[in-house]
C-alpha beads as a LAMMPS data file, in Angstrom:
LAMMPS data file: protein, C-alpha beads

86 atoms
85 bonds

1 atom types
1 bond types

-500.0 500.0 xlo xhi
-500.0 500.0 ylo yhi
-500.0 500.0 zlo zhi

Masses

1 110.0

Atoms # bond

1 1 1 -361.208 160.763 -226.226
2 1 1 -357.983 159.045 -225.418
3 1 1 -354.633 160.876 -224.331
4 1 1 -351.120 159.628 -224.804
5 1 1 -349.065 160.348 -221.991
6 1 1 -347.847 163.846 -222.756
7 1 1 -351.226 164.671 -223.523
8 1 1 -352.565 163.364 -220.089
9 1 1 -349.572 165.717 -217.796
10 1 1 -350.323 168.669 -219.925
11 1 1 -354.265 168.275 -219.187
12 1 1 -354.019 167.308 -216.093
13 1 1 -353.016 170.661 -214.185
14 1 1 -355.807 172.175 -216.629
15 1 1 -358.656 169.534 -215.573
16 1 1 -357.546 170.502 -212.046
17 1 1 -358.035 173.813 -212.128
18 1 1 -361.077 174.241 -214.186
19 1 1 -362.799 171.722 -212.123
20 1 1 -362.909 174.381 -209.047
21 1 1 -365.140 176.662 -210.991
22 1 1 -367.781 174.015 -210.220
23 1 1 -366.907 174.089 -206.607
24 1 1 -369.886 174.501 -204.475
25 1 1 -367.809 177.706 -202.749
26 1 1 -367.076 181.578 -203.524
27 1 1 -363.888 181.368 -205.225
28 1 1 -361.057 184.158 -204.357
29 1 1 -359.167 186.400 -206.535
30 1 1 -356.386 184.316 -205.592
31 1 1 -358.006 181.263 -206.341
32 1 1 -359.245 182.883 -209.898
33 1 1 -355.997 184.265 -210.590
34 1 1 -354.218 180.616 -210.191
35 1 1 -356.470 179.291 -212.542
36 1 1 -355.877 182.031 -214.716
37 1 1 -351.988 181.313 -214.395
38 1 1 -352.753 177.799 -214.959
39 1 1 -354.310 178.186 -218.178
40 1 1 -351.692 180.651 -219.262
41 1 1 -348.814 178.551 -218.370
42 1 1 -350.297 175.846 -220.714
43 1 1 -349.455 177.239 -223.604
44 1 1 -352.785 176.306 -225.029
45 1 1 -355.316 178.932 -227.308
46 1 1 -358.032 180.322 -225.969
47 1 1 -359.926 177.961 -228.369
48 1 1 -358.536 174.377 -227.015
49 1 1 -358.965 176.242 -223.385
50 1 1 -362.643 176.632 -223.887
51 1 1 -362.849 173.152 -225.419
52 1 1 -361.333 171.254 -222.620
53 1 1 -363.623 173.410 -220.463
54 1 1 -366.328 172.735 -221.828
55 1 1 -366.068 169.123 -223.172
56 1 1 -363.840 167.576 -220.901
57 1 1 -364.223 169.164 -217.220
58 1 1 -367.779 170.782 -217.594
59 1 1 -369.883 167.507 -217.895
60 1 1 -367.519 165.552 -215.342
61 1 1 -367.998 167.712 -212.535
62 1 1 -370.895 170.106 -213.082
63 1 1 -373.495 167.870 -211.507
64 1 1 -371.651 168.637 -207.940
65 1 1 -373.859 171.615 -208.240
66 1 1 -377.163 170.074 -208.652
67 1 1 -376.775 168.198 -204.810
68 1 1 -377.225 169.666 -201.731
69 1 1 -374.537 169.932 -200.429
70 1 1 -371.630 169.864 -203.663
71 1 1 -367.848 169.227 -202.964
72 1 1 -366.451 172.124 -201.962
73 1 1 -363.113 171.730 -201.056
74 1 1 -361.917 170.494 -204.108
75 1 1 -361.664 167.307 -206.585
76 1 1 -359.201 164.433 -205.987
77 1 1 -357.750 164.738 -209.054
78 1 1 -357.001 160.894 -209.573
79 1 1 -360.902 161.152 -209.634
80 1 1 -361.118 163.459 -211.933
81 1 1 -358.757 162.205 -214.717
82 1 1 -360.425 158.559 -214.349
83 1 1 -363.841 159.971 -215.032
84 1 1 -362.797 162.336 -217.044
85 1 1 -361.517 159.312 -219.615
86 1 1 -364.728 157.446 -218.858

Bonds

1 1 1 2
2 1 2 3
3 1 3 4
4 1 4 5
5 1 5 6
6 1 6 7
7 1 7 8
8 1 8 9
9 1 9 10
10 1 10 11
11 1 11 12
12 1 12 13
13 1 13 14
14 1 14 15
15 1 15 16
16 1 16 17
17 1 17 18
18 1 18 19
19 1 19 20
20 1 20 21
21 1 21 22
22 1 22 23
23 1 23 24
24 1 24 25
25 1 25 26
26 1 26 27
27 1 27 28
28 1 28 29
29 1 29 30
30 1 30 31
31 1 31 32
32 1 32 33
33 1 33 34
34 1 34 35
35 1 35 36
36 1 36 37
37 1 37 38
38 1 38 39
39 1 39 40
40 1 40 41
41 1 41 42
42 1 42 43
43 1 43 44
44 1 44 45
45 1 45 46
46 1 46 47
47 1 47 48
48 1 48 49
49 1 49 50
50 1 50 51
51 1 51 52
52 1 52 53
53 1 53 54
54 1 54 55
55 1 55 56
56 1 56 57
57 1 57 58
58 1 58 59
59 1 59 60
60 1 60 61
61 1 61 62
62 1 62 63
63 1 63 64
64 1 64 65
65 1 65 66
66 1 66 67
67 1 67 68
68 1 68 69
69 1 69 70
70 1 70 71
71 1 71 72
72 1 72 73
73 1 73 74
74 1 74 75
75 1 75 76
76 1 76 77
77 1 77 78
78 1 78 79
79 1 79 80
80 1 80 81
81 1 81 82
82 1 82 83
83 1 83 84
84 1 84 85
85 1 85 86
């Protein structure tokens, strides 16, 4: 799926912060409730929330799980957005 450029800043933040659900670390309230804040700052439905989870972060980043030892401090998120586009 290709993004124009307002597309690509208003996923970006999103992409970000999704992405550290599949950290391999315990997350903290505070790091739940800014990715909460992100997703409510969007402006985005719950729908097209879900779908970017699970379509465009989920299958980018969830095989840092299956490895040893995953990333767990966090993805560059130049990374990210170049595979996620892949």
């Amino acid at each position: 799926m290709m993004f124009d450029e307002q597309q690509l800043q208003k996923r970006q933040p999103i992409w970000a912060a999704l992405s550290d659900l599949w950290l391999d670390t315990e997350l903290t309230d505070l790091d739940l409730e800014r990715i909460a804040r992100v997703m409510a700052d969007s402006g985005l439905s719950i729908e097209v929330l879900r779908e970017i989870y699970l379509i465009e972060v989920a299958p980018v980043v969830s095989p840092n799980l299956l490895g040893v030892a995953g990333m767990w401090t966090g993805f560059d998120e130049q990374w990210l957005c170049t595979h996620r586009l892949e």
